[in-house]
Each structure stands twice: as C-alpha cells, then as structure tokens.
C-alpha positions in Angstrom: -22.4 -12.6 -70.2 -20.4 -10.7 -68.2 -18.6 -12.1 -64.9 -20.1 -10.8 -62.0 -17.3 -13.0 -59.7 -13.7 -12.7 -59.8 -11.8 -15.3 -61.6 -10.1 -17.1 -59.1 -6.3 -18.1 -59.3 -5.9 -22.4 -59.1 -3.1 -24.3 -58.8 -2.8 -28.1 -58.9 -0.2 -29.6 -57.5 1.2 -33.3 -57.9 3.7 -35.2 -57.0 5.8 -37.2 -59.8 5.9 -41.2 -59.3 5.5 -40.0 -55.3 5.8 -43.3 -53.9 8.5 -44.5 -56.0 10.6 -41.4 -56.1 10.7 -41.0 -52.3 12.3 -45.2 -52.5 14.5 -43.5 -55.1 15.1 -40.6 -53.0 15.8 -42.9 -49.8 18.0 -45.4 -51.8 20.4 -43.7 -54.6 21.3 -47.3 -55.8 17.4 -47.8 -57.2 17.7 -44.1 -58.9 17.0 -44.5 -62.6 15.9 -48.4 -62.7 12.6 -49.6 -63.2 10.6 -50.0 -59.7 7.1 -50.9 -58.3 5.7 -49.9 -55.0 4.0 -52.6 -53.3 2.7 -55.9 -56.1 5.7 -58.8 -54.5 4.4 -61.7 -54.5 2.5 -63.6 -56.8 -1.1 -62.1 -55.6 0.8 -58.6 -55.1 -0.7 -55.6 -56.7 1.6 -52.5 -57.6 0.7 -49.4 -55.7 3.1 -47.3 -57.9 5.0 -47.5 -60.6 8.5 -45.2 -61.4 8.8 -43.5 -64.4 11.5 -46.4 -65.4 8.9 -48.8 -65.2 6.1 -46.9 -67.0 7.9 -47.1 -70.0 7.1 -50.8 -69.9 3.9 -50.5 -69.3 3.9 -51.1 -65.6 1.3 -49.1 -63.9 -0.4 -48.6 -60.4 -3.3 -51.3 -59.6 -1.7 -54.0 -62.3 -0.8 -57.4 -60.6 3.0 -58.1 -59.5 2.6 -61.2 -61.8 1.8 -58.6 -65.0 4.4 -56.4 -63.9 7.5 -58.6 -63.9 6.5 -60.1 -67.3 6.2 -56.5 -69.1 9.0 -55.3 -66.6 11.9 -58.8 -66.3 14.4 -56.0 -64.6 11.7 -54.6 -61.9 12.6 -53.6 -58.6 10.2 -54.1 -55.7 9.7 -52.2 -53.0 7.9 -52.1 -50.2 5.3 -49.5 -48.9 6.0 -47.0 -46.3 3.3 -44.8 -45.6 4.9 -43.1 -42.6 7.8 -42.2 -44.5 5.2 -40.7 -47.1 3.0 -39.1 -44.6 6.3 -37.2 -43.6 7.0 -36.1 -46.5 3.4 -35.2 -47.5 3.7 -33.1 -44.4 7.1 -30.9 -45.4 5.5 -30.4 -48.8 2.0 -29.2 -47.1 4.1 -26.8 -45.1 5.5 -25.1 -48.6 1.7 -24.5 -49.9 1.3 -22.9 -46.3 4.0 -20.1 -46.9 1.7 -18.9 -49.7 -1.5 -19.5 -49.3 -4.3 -21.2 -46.1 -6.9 -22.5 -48.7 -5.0 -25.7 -49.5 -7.2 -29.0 -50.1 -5.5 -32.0 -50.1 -6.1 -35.0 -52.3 -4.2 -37.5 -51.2 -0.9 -37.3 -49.7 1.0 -36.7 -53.5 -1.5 -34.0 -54.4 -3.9 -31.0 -53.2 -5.4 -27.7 -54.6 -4.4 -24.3 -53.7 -6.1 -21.3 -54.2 -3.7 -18.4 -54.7 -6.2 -15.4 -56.0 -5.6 -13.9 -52.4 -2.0 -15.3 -51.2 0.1 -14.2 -48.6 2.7 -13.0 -50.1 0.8 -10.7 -52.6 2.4 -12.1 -55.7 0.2 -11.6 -59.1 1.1 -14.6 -60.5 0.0 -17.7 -60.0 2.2 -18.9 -62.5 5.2 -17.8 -60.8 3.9 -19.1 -57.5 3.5 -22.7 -58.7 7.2 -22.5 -60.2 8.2 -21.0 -57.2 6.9 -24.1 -54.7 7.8 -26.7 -57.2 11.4 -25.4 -56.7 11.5 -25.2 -53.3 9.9 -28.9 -53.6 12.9 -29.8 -55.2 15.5 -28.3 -52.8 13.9 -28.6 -49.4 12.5 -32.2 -49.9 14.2 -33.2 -52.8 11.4 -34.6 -55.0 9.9 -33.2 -58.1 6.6 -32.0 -58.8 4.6 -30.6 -61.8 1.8 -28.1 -61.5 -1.6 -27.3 -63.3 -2.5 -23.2 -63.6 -6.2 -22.4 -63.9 -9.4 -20.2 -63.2 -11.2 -23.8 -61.5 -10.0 -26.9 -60.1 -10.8 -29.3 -62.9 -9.0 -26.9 -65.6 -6.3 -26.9 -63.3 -6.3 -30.5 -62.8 -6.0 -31.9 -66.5 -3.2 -28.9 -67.4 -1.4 -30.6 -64.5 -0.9 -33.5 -67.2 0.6 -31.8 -70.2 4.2 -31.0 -68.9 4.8 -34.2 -66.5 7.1 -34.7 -65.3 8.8 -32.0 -63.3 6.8 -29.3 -65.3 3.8 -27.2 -65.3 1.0 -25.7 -67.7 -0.9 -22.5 -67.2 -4.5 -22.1 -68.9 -4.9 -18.3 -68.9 -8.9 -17.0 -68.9 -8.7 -16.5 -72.6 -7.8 -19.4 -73.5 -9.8 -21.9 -71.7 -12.7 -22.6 -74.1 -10.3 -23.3 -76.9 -7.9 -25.5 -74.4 -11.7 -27.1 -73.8 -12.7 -27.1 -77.1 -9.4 -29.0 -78.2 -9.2 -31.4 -75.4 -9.5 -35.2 -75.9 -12.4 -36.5 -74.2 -10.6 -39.2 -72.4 -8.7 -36.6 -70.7 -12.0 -34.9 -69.1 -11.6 -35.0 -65.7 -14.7 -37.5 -64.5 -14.5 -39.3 -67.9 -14.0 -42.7 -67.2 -13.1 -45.5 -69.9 -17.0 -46.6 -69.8 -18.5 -43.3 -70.5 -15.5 -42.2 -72.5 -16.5 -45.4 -74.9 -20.0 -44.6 -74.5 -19.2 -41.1 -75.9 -17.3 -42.2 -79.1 -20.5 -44.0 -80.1 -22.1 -41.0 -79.9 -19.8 -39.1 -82.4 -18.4 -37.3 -79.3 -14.2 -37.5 -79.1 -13.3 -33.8 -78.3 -14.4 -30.7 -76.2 -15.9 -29.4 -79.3 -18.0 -32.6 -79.9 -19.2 -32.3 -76.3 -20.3 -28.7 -76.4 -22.5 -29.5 -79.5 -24.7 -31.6 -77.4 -27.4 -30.0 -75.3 -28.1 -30.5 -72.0 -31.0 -32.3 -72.3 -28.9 -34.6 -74.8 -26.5 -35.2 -71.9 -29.1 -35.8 -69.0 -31.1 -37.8 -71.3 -27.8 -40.1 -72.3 -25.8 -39.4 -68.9 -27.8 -39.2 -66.0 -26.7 -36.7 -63.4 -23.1 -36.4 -64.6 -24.6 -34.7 -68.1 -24.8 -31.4 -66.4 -21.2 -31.8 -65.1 -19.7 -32.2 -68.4 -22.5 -29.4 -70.2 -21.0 -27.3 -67.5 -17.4 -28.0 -67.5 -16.9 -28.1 -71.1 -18.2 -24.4 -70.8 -15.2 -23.0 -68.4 -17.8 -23.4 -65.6 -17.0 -25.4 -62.9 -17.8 -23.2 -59.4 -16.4 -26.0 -56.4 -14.2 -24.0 -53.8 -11.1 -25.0 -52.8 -11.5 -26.3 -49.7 -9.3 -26.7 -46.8 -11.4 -29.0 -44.6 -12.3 -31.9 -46.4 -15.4 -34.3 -44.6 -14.3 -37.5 -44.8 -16.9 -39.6 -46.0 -15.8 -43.0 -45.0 -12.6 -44.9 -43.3 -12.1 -48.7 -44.4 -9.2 -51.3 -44.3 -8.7 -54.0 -46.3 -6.9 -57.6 -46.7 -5.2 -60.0 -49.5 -4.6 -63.2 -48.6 -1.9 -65.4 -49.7 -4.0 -68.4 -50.2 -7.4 -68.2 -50.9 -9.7 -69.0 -47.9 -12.8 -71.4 -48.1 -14.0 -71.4 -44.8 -15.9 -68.7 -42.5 -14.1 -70.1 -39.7 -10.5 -69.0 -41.0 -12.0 -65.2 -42.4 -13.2 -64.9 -38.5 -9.5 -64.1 -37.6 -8.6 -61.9 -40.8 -11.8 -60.1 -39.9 -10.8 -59.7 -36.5 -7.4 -57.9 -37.6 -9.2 -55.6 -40.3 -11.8 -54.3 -37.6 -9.1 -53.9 -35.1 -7.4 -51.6 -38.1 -10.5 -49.9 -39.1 -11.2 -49.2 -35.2 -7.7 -47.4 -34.9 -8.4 -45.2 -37.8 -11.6 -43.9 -36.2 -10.1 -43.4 -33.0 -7.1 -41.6 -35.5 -9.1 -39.3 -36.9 -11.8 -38.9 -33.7 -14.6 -40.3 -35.7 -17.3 -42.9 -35.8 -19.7 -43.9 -38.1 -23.3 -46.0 -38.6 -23.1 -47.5 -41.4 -20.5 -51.0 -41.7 -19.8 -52.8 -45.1 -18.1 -55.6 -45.5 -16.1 -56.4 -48.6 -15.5 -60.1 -50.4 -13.8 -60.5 -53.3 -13.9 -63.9 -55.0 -10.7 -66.1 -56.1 -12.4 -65.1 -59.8 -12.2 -61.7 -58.8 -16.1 -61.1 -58.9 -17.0 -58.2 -55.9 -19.3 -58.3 -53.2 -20.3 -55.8 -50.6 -23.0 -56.1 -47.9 -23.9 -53.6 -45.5 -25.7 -52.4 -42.1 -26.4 -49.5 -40.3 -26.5 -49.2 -36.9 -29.3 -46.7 -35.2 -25.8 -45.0 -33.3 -22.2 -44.3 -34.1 -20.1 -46.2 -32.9 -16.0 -46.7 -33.8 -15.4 -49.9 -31.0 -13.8 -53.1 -32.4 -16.0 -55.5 -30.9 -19.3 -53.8 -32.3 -17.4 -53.6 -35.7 -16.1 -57.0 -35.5 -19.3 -58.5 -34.5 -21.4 -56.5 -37.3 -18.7 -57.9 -40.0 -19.4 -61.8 -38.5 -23.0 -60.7 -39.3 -22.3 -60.1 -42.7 -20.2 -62.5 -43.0 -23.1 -65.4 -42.2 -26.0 -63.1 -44.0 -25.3 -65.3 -47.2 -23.5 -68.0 -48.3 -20.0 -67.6 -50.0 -20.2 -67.7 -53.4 -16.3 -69.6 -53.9 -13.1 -69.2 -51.9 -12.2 -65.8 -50.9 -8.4 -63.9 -51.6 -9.6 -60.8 -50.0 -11.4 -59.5 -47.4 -12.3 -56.0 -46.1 -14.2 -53.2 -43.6 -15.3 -49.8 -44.1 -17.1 -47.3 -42.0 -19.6 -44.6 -43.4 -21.9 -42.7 -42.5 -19.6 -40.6 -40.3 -20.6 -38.2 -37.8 -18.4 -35.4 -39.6 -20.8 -32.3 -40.3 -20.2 -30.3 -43.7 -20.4 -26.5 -42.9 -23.2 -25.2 -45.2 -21.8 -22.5 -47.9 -23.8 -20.6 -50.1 -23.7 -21.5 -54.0 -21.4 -20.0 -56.3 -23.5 -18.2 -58.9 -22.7 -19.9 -62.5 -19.9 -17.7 -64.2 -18.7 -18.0 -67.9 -15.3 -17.1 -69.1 -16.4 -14.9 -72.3 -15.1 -12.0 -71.8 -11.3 -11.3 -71.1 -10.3 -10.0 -67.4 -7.1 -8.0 -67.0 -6.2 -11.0 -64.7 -2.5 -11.6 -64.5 -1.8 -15.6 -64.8 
C-alpha cells in the first residue's frame, strides 16, 4: 500500500549516564571510577549508575546495599537536580537551533522532529551528529542518538551505538531491523510480557508479526494492537512539544521504619508542602490525591480521593492525605511514604488522527 503521508524525519536523543557524567563533569577527580547517583545509606536507592559502575552490575533503582557489594570501589554522590535542570536547559537550547517540535522526556532525553528543520538540512542523520557534537563542546557531555521514520523506531536504534554514538534506520530497512529485533528490546515490552511472550514461541520481530491481531488482543489486552502495529513500521504518535502532564507527586524514605500514624503526620506534612510547591511550579492543580505506603517488606499500597474541585493548597492536600492515612489500618511499619496529584486541570488540544501508513514501498527520502 502505498504512503499517502510523508515519512517523517525522527531523532531520539539521550543523554549517556546523564546524572553521573555531569558529577564526573563537575568533579575531574571521579572521571573514570565507578559512581552511583543517589543509594548512600543503607536504605539508599541508586538513581544512576556511571558507565564504570555498570560494568559491575550496578544499575539505577538497585539498593545502595546491593550496589557496594557488586561495586566494593563505588563512589557516591549526591543528587542535584538544579545542576541537571541547567544543563537539561543548555542541551534543550541546541534542539532549538534546528528544529521547534522538540518533546522532552525527561530531563536526559526528548524527541525531535527534523522532516521540516530550520536550517533546511536533508539529513537527519547529519543533524543528530551535528547536535551530539555541539553537545559535546558547548556542555561538555556526551550523547548518542536514534534516526527513524517514528518515535519508537527511533527510540530502540538509540541503544545500538551507546555510548557516544548513534544508529540510523533508513525506510527500507525498518521491517527487517523489525523483523530481526529481540523482543525484549520492543519498546513497551516489559520483563512480564516479554516472559509471557517466550511461552508463546514469540522471541523476535519475526515471531511477533506471525501472530494476528486477534491472537494479540486475545493474549494481550489493549497493548496487542500496539505491538500488531509497531512490529509493522506503523507507529503514527506526533512529536509533541507540549506535553499534558498527567500527574505531580513527591515522595519520602525514611531512615527507620515508622509504626505509628502519629510520627507519618509530620513526614506527610513535609511531602504535601512539596507536592503543593510543584503545583504552584507548574501553575496547576488537580482533583484527584493518592497517597502512597510502602511496607518495611516492601509490599505497595495506594489509596485515593477525588475532590469535586481543583485544588493545589497544602492544607486541603495535607488534610486529604491524614484521611487516607486513617481510611485503614497499617498493615506493618512503614519506610516510605508519598503524595501525588492527578487529575490535573491541564487540557490536551484535540488533533486529528494520523491515517495508518506502512513502509512498503521505498521513498526517495534522504536519511
């Protein structure tokens, strides 16, 4: 079937090891030595791990504990998300130069669509060398890149040449790069379904695209049109530079393990007061207030409310988390607690739907 949209021109960019390499960056003498973000302690969790330390298998969300005993030579180092919203910023400023449709991630990653760019280049290729270099001298950080006709193509070729590198996926050679792909590395494809999919004979692209799409619905819910789709080239979701926000929460470990409501009351107090500022930060407010518990074995609990009004005040947050809080009894001590706000007044523009397109035939499309 032939294309009746253009191809558009994708480009994932992520940072390497971001939080790491700007403490490397900051502070020559931890260059080329094993370091965690964050996990000090002996309840600490590791928010990021350097390339030095991923060779010993330290990795982001893995306990400080784990970490030292894989890792005896770690560093840690503390988090500083102003110094990485900083830097986030300069590197935003580069995708500017070339291109307005920019959709941020997080603040080590983002999408950017260069089909129409502003300084008329051909090649998306060339422009995602181009920024990673400037990356490099301006901020001083590496980055590696993902070239695409959609985001989630662009996304998983972001992978192969990390780090400091980049992979482009030209038009004709999606389907096979689809076919050929690992399941695990299907962007979407947890370790669950991923498991659930090797029990099903399907390990590869090529496995996947053998199954219907009743076969997928039937065996994956909502997500089997996803991967029908995806594993077909097709994956239609604009890059968009004006994310909605869906929710805005704060959260809380504690160094001991608390047993009694009367002691959360003040830790609860300090996470609304956090989740207030953020609202207020990002001139928001929202109905809907959960509150997190997570038990000394780890087991998760969330309990919820929402409010007939918006609201982003302390005190109404505060008092809606003590009513949570006393809805049920605890289940055992407590090591963290925290607050999120949804339902948030932000309004998505409406867009009309991409019509589905197929990559079957080959454009004269210069990648």
């Amino acid at each position: 079937m032939i294309n009746d949209l253009p191809i558009r021109k994708i480009i994932h960019v992520d940072m390497d090891a971001f939080y790491a390499s700007v403490a490397q960056m900051d502070n020559p003498d931890l260059k080329g030595k094993p370091i965690a973000v964050g996990g000090g302690g002996t309840r600490g969790v590791v928010s990021a791990a350097s390339y030095e330390a991923r060779k010993f298998g330290v990795k982001s969300a893995m306990s400080g504990r784990l970490a030292i005993k894989l890792c005896p030579e770690l560093i840690f180092v503390k988090t500083d998300f102003e110094r990485y919203t900083e830097i986030s910023k300069r590197i935003r400023n580069i995708f500017f130069d070339y291109t307005e449709l920019v959709e941020p991630l997080s603040l080590d990653e983002a999408y950017l669509d260069v089909t129409e760019n502003k300084l008329g280049f051909p090649s998306a290729s060339l422009i995602a060398e181009e920024i990673r270099q400037r990356i490099f001298r301006e901020v001083g950080l590496t980055a590696s890149a993902g070239i695409s006709i959609n985001k989630f193509i662009a996304k998983v070729a972001c992978d192969y040449n990390k780090p400091n590198g980049q992979h482009t996926v030209n038009p004709e050679d999606v389907l096979q790069f689809l076919a050929d792909l690992d399941i695990r590395k299907f962007y979407g494809v947890g370790k669950v379904t991923a498991e659930k999919m090797y029990l099903k004979g399907i390990f590869t692209g090529k496995d996947l695209k053998a199954k219907s799409l009743d076969y997928l619905e039937d065996h994956f819910g909502k997500s089997g049109s996803y991967y029908y789709h995806v594993v077909r080239g097709i994956h239609n979701s604009e890059v968009r530079p004006n994310r909605i926000r869906k929710s805005l929460a704060a959260e809380r470990t504690f160094n001991e393990n608390l047993s009694s409501e009367i002691f959360m009351l003040e830790k609860l107090e300090h996470i609304a007061e956090e989740v207030s500022k953020r609202l207020h930060k990002n001139n928001v407010s929202g109905k809907t207030i959960t509150l997190k518990i997570k038990y000394s074995d780890f087991t998760l609990q969330t309990r919820s409310k929402t409010l007939a009004y918006f609201v982003r005040d302390k005190a109404i947050i505060l008092e809606t988390a003590k009513d949570l809080l006393y809805q049920n009894t605890l289940n055992n001590s407590v090591r963290l607690l925290g607050i999120s706000m949804s339902n948030l007044n932000t309004k998505p523009q409406k867009t009309e739907p991409l019509k589905e397109n197929t990559v079957s035939v080959q454009l004269q499309f210069k990648f």
